[in-house]
Backbone of each chain as ProteinMPNN parsed JSONL, in Angstrom:
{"seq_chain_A": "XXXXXXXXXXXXXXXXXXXXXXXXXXXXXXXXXXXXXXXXXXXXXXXXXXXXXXXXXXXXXXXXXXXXXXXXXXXXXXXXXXXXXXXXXXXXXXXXXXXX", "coords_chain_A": {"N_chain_A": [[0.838, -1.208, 0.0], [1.67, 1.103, 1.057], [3.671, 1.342, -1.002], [2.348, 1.362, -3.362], [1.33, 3.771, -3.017], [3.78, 6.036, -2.688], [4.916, 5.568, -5.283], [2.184, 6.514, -6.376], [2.708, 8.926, -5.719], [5.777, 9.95, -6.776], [4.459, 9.661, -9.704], [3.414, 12.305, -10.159], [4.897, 14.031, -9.14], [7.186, 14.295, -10.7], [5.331, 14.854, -13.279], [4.584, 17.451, -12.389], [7.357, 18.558, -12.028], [7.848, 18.62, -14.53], [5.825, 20.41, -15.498], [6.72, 22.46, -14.491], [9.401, 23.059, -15.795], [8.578, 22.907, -18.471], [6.889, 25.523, -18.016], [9.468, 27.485, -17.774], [10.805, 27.475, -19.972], [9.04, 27.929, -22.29], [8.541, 30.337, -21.25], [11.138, 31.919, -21.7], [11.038, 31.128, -24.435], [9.09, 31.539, -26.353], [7.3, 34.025, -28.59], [6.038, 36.236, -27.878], [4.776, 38.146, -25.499], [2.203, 37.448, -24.423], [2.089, 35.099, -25.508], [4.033, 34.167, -23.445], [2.57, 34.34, -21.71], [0.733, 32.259, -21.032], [2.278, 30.294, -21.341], [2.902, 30.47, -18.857], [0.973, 30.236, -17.027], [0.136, 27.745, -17.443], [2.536, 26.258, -15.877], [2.031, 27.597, -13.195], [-0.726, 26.586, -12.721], [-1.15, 23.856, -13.469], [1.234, 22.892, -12.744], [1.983, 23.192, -10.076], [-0.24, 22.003, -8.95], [-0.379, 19.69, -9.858], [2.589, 19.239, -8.114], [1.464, 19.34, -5.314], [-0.877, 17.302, -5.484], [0.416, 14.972, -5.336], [2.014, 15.498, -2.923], [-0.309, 14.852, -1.463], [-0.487, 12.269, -1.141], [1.262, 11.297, 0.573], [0.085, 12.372, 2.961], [-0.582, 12.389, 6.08], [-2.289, 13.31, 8.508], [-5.747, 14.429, 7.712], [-5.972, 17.58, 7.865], [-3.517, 18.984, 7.678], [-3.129, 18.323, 4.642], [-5.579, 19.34, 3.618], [-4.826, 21.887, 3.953], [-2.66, 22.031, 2.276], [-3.827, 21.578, -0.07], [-5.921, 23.971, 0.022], [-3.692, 25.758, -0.697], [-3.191, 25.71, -2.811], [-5.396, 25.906, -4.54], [-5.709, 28.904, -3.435], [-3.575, 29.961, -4.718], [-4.081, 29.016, -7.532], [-6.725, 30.818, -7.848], [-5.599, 33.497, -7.175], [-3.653, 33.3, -9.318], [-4.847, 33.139, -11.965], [-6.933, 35.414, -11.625], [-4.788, 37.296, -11.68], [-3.599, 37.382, -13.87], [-5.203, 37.823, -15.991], [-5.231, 40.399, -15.206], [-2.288, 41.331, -15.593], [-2.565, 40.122, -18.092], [-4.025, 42.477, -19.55], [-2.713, 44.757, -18.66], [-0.641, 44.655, -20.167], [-1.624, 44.623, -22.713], [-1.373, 47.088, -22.899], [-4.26, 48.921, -22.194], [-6.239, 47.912, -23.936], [-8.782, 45.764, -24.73], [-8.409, 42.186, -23.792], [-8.112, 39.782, -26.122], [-9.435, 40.965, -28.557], [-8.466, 41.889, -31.205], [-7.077, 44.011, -33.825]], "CA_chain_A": [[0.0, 0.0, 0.0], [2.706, 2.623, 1.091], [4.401, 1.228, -2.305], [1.657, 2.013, -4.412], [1.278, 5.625, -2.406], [5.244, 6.255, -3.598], [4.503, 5.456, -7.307], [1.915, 7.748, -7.021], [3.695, 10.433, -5.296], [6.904, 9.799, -7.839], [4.489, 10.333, -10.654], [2.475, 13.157, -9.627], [5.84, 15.122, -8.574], [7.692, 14.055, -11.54], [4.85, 15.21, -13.874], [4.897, 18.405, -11.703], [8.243, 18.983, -12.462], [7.846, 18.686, -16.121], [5.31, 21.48, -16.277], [7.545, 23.886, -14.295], [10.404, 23.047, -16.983], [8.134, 23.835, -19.762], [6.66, 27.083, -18.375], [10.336, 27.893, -17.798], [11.208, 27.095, -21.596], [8.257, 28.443, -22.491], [9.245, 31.661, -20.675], [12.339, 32.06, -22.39], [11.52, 30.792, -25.659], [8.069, 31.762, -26.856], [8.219, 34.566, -29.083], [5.346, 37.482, -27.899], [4.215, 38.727, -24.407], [0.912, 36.768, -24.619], [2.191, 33.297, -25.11], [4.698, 33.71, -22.5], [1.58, 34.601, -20.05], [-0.045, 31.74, -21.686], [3.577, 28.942, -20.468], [3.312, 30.803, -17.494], [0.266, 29.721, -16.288], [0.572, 25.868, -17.244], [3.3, 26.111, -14.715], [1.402, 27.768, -12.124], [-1.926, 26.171, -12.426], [-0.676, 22.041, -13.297], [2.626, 22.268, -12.337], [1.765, 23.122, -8.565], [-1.21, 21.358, -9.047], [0.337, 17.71, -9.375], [3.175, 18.785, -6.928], [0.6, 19.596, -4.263], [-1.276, 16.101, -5.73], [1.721, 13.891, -5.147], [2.444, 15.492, -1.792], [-1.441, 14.6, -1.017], [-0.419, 10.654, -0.935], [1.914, 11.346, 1.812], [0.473, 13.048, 4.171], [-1.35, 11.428, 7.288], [-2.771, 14.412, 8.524], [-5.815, 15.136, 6.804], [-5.676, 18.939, 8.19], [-2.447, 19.394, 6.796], [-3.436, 18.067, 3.359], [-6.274, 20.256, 3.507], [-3.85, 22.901, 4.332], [-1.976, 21.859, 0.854], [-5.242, 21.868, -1.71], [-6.027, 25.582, 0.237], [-2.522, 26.634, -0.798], [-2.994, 25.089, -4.665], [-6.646, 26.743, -4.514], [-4.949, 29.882, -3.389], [-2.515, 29.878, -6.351], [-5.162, 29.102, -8.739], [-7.815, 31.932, -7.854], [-4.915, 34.479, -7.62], [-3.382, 33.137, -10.433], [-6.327, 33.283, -12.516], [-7.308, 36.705, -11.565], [-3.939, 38.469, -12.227], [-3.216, 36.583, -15.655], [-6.122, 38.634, -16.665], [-5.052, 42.004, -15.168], [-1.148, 41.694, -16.739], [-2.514, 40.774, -20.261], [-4.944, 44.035, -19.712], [-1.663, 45.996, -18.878], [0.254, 44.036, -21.434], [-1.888, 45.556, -24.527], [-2.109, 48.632, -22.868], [-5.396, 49.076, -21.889], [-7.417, 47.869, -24.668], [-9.638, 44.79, -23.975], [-8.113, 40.993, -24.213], [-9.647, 39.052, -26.898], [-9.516, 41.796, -29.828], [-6.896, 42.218, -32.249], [-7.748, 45.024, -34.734]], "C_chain_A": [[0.866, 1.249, 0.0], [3.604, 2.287, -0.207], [3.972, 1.973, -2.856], [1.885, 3.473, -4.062], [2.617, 6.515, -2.912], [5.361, 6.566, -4.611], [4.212, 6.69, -7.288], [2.345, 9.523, -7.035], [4.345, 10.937, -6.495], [6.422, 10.409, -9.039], [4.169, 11.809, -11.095], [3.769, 14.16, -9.886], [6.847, 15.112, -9.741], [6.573, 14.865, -12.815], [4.87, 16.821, -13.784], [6.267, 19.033, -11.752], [8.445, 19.31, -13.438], [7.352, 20.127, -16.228], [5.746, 23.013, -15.508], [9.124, 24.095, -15.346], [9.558, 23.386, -18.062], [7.32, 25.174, -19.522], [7.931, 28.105, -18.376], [10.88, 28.391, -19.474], [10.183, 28.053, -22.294], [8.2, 30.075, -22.172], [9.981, 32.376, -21.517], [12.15, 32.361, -23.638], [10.49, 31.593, -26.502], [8.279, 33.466, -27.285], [7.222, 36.272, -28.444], [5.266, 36.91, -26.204], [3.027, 37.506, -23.962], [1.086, 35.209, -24.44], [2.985, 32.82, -24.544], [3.97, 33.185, -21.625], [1.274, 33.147, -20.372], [0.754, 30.396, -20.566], [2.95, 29.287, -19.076], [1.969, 30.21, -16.372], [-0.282, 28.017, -16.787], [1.31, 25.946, -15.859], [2.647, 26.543, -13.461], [-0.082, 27.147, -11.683], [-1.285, 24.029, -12.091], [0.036, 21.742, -12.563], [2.51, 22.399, -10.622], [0.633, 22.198, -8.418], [-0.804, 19.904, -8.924], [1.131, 17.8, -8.6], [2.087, 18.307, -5.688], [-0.417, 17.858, -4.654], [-0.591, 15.016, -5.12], [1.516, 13.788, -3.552], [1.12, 14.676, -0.682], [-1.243, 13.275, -0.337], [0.319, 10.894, 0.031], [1.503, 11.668, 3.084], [-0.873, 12.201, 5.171], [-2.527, 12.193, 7.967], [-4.095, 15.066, 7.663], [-6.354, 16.237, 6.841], [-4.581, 19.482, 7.58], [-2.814, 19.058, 4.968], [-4.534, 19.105, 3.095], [-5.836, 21.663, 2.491], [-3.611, 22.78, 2.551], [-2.931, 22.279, -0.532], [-5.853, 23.564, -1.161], [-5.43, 26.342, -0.593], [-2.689, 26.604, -2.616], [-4.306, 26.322, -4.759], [-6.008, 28.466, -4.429], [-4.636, 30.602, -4.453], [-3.64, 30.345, -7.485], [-5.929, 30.206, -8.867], [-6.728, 33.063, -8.222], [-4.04, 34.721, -8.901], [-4.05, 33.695, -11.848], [-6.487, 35.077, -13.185], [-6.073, 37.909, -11.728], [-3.302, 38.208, -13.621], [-3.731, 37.828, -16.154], [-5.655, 39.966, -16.267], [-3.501, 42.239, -15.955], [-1.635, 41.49, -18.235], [-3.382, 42.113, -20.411], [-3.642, 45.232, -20.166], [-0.679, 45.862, -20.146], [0.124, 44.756, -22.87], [-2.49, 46.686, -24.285], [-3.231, 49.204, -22.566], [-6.575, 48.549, -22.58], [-7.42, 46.421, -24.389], [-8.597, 43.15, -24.884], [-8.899, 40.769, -25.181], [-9.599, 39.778, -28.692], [-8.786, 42.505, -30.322], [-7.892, 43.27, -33.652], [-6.083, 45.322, -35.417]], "O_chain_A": [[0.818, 2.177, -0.807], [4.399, 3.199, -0.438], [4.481, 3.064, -3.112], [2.549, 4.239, -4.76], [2.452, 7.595, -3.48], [5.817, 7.635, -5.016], [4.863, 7.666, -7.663], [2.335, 10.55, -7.713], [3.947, 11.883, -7.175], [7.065, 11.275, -9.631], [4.563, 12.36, -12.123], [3.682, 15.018, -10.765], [7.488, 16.163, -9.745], [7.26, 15.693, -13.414], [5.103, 17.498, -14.785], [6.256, 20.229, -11.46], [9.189, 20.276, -13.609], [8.012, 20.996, -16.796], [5.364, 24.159, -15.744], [9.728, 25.155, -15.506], [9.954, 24.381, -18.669], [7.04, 25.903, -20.474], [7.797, 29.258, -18.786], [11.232, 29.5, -19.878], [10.668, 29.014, -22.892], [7.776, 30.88, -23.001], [9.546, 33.392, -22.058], [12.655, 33.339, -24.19], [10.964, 32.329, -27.368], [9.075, 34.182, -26.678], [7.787, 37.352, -28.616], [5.543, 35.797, -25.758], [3.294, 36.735, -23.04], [0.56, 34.399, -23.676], [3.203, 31.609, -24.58], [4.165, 32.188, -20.93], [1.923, 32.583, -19.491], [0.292, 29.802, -19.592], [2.552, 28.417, -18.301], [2.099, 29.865, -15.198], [-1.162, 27.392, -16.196], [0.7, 25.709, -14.816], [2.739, 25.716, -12.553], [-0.517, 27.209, -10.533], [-1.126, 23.325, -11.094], [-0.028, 20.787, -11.789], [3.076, 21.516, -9.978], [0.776, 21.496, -7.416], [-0.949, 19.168, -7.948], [1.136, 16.811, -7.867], [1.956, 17.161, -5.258], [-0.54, 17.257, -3.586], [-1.174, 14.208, -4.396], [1.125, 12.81, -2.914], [1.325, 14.13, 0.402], [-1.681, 13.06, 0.793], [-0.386, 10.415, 0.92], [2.136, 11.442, 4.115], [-1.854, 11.58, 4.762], [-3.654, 11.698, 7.963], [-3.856, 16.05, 6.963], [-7.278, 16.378, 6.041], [-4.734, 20.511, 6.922], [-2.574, 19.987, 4.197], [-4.254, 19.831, 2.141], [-6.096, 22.174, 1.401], [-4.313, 23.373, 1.732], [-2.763, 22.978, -1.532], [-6.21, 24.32, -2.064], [-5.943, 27.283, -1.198], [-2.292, 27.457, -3.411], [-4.064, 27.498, -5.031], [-5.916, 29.117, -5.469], [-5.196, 31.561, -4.984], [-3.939, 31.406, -8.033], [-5.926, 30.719, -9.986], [-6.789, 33.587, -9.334], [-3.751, 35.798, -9.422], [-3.624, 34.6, -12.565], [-6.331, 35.666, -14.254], [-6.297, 39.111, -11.864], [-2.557, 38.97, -14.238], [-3.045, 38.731, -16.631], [-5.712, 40.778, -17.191], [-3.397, 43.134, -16.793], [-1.378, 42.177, -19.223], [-3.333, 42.732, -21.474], [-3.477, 46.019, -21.098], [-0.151, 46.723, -20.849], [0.917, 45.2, -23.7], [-3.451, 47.251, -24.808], [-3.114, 50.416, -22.748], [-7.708, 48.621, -22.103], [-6.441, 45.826, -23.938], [-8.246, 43.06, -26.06], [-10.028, 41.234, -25.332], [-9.715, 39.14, -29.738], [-8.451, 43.636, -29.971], [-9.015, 43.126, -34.136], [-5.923, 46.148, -36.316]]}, "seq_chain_B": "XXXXXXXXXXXXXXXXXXXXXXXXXXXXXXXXXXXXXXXXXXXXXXXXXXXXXXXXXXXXXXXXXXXXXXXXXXXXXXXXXXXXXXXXXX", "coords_chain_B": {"N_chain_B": [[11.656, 8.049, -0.234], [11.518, 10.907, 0.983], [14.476, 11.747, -0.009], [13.962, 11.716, -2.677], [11.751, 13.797, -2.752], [13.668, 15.937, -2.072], [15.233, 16.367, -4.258], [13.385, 16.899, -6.487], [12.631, 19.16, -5.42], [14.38, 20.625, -5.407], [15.089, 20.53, -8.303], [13.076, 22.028, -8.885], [13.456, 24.378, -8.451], [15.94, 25.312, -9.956], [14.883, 25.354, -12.231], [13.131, 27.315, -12.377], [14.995, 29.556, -11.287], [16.328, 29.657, -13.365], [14.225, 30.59, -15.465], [14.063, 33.278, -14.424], [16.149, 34.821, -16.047], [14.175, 35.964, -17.973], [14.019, 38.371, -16.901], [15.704, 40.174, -17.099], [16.675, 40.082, -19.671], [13.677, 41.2, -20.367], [11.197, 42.164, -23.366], [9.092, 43.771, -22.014], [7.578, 45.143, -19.401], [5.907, 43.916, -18.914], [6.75, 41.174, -18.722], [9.061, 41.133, -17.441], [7.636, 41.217, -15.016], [5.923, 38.691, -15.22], [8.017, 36.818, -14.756], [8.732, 37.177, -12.414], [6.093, 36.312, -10.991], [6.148, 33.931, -11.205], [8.447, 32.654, -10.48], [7.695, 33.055, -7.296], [5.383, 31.137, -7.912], [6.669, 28.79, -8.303], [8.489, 29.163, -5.653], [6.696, 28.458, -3.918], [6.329, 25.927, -4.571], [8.44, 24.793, -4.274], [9.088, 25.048, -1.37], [6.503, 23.123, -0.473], [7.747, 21.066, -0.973], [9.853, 21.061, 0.432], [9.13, 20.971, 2.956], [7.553, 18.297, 3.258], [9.867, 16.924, 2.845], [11.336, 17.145, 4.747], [10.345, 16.942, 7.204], [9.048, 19.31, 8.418], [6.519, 21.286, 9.235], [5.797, 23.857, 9.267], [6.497, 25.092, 7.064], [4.951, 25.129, 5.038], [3.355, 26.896, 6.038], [4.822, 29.282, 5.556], [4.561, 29.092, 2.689], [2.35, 29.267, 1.876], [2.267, 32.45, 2.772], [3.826, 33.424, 1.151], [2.608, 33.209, -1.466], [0.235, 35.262, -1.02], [2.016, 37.088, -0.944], [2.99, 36.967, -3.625], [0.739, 37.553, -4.991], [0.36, 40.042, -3.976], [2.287, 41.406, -5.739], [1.801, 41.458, -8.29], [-0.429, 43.028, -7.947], [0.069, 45.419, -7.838], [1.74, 45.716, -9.587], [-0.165, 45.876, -11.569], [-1.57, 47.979, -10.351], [0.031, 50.771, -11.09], [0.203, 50.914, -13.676], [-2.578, 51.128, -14.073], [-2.971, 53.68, -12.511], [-1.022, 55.618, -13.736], [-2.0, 55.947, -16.382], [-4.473, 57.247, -16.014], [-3.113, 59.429, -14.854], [-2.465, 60.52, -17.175], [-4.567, 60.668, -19.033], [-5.657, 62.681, -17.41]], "CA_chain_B": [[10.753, 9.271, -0.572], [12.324, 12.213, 1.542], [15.437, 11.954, -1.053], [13.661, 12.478, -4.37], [11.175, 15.122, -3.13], [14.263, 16.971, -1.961], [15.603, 16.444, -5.094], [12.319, 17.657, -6.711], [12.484, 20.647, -4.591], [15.856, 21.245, -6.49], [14.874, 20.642, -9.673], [12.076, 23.485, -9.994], [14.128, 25.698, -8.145], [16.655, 25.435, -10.732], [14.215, 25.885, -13.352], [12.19, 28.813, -11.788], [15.614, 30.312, -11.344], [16.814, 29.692, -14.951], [13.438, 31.598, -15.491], [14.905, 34.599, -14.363], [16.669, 35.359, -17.219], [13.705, 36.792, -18.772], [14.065, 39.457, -16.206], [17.405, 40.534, -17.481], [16.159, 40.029, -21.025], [12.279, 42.224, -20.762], [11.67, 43.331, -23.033], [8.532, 44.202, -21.605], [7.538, 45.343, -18.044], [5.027, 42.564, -18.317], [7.379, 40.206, -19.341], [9.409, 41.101, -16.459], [6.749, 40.756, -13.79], [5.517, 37.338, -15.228], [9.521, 35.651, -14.379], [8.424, 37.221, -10.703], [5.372, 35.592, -10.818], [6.51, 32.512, -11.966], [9.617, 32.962, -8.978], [6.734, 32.993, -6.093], [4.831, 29.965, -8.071], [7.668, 28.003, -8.063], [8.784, 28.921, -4.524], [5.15, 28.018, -2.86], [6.084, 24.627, -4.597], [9.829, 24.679, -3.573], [8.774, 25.307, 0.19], [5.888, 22.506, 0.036], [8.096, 19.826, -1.214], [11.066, 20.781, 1.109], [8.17, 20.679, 4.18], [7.535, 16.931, 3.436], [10.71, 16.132, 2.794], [12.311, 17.038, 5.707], [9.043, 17.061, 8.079], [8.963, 20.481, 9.291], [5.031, 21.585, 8.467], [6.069, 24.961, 9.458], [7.092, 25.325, 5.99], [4.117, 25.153, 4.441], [2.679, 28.354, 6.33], [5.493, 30.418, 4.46], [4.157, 29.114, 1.3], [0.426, 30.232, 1.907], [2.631, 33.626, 3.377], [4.375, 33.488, -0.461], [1.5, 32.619, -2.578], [-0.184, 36.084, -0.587], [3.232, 37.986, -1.209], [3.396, 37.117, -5.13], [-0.448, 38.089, -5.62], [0.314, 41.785, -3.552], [3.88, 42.236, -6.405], [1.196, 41.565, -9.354], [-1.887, 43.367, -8.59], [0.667, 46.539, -7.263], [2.347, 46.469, -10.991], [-1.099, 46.18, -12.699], [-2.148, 49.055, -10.337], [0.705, 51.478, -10.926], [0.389, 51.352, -15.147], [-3.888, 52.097, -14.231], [-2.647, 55.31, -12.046], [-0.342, 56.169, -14.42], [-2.529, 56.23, -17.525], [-5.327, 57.872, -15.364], [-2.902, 60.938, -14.772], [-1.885, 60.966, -18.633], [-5.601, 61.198, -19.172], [-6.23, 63.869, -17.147]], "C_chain_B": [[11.593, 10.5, -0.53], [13.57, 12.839, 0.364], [14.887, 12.379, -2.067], [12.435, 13.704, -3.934], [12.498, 16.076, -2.799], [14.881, 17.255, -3.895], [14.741, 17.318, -6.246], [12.575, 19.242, -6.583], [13.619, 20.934, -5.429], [15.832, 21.666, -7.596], [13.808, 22.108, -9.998], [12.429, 24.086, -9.46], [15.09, 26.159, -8.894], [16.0, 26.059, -11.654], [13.746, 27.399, -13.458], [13.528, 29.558, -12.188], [16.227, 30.612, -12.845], [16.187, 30.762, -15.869], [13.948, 32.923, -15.669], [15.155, 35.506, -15.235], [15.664, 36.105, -17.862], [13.449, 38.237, -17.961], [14.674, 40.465, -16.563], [16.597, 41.065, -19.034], [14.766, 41.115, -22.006], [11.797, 41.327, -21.806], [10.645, 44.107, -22.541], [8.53, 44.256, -20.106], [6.632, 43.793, -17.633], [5.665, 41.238, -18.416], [8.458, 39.648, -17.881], [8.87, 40.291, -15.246], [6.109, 39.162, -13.927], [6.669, 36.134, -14.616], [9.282, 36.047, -12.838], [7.441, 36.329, -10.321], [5.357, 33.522, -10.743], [7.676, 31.641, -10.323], [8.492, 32.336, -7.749], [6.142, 31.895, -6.426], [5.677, 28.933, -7.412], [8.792, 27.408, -6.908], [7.945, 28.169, -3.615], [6.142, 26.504, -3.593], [7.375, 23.763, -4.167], [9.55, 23.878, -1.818], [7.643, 23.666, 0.574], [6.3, 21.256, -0.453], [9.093, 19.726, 0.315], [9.818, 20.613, 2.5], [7.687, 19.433, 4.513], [8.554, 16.3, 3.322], [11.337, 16.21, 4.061], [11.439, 16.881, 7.025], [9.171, 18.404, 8.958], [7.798, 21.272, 8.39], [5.294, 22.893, 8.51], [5.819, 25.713, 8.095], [6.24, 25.751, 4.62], [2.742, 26.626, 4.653], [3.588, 29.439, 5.642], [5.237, 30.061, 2.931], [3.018, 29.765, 1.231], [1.262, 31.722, 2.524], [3.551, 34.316, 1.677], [3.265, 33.485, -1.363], [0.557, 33.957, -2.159], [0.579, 37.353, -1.303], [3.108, 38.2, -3.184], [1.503, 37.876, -5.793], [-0.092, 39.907, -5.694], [1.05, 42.597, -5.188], [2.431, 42.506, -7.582], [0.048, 42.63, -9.457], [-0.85, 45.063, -8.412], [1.665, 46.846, -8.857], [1.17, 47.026, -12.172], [-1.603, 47.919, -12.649], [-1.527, 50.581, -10.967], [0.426, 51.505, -12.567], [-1.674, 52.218, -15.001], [-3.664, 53.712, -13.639], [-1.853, 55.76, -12.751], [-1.338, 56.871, -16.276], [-3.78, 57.099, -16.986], [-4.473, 59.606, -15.534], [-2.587, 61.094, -16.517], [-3.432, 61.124, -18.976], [-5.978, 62.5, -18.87], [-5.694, 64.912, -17.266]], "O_chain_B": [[12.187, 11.042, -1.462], [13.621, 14.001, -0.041], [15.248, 13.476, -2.494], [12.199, 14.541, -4.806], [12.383, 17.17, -3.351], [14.827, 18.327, -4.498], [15.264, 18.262, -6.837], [12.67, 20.158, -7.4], [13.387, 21.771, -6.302], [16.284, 22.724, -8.033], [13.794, 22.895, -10.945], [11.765, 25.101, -9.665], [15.349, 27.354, -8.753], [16.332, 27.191, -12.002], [13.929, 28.288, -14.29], [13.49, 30.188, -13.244], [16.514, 31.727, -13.281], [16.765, 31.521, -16.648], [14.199, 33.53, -16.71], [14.675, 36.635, -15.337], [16.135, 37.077, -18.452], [12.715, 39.102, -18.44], [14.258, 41.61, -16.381], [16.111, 42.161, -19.314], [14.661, 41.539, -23.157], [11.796, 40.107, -21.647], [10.964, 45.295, -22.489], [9.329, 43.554, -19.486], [6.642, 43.005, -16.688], [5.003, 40.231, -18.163], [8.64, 38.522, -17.419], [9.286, 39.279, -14.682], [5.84, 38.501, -12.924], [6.411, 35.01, -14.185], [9.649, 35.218, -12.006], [7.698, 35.541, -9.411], [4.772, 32.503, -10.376], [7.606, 30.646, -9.602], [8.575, 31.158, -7.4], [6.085, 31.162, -5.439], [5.495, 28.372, -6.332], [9.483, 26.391, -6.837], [8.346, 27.41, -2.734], [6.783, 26.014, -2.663], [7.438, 22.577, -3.842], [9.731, 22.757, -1.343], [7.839, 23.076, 1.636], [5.492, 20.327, -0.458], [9.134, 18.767, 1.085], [10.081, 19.514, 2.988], [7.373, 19.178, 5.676], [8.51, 15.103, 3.607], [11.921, 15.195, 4.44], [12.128, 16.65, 8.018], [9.395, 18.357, 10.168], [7.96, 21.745, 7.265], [4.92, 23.349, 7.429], [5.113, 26.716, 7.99], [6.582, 26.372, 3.614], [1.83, 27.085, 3.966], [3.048, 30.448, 5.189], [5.722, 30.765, 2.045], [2.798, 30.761, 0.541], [0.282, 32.358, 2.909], [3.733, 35.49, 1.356], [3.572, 34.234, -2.29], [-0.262, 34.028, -3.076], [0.083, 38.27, -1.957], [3.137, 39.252, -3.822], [1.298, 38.522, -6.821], [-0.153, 40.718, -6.618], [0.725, 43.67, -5.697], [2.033, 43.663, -7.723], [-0.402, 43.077, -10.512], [-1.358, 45.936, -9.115], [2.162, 47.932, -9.156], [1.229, 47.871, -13.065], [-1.86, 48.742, -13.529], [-2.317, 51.466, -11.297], [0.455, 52.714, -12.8], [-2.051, 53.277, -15.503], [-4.094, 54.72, -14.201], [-1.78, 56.926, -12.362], [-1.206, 57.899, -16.94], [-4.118, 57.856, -17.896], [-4.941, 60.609, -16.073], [-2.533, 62.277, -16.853], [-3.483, 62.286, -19.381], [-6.469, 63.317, -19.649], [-6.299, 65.951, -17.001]]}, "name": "protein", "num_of_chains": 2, "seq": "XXXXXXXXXXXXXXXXXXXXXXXXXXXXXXXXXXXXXXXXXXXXXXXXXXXXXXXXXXXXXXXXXXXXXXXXXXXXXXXXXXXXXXXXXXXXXXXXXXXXXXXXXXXXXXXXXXXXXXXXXXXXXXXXXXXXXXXXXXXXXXXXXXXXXXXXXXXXXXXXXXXXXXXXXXXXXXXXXXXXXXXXXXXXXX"}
């Protein structure tokens, strides 16, 4: 049982790693403003998202685990909600969505 | 276990920091502030690996104290371009 729980940890946190290496890459590489934001929140939504998953199988506690899907939740809402206010500032004031 | 989440914990701290670079690089302001954003993601997930790996839960209240911190940097750059275009309006 605590095997299996390992695995899933392993993959969870391993997958979770991946998608903070490609919003990194993605960061870097991508060629406009827009589809940096774009990497950037893979990495902040998944990529904490399966760490915080993984860590779930570990923990005994389930107040502290709680604790953990709060902190992901957290992330996500604020995440979310300032994506949308940098691409606002990003094109300057005029509205996401409409390219003219 | 303990060994590969630390290791974990390594790995996207490397990355995050590799990140960086588009700090250096711009060339936008928003471009900037997204490798911060990205910084604070990547720490909350730093902090809540190294908190199981080493068992000190503690660790996990400076992530929810980070994940607070990186919202304040973002909404405080969005606000500063709306007060700025406000006075060029008026």
């Amino acid at each position: 049982m605590s095997l299996a729980l390992d695995a899933l940890t392993f993959l969870a946190v391993a997958a979770g790693g991946f998608f903070f290496l490609a919003g990194t890459v993605g960061l870097l590489r991508f060629p406009d403003t827009l589809s940096r934001l774009h990497a950037l929140t893979k990495a902040d939504n998944l990529g904490l998202g399966l760490i915080v998953l993984g860590l779930l199988f570990q923990m005994e506690d389930p107040f502290a685990a709680l604790k953990l899907v709060a902190v992901w939740l957290l992330t996500l809402l604020a995440g979310g909600a300032v994506t949308q206010l940098i691409a606002h500032a990003a094109l300057g004031g005029r509205s996401a969505g409409v390219t003219t | 276990m303990a060994d590969f989440l630390l290791v974990a914990a390594s790995f996207v701290l490397a990355t995050v920091a590799v990140g960086l670079v588009r700090i250096l690089r711009g060339p936008d302001k928003a471009d900037r502030i997204m490798a911060a954003q990205l910084l604070g993601t990547g720490g909350i997930a730093t902090l809540l690996l190294l908190a199981q790996a080493t068992s000190v839960p503690a660790a996990v209240d400076v992530a929810l104290i980070l994940a607070l911190l990186a919202v304040f940097i973002s909404v405080a750059f969005v606000k500063k371009g709306v007060i700025r275009s406000q006075m060029e309006g008026a």
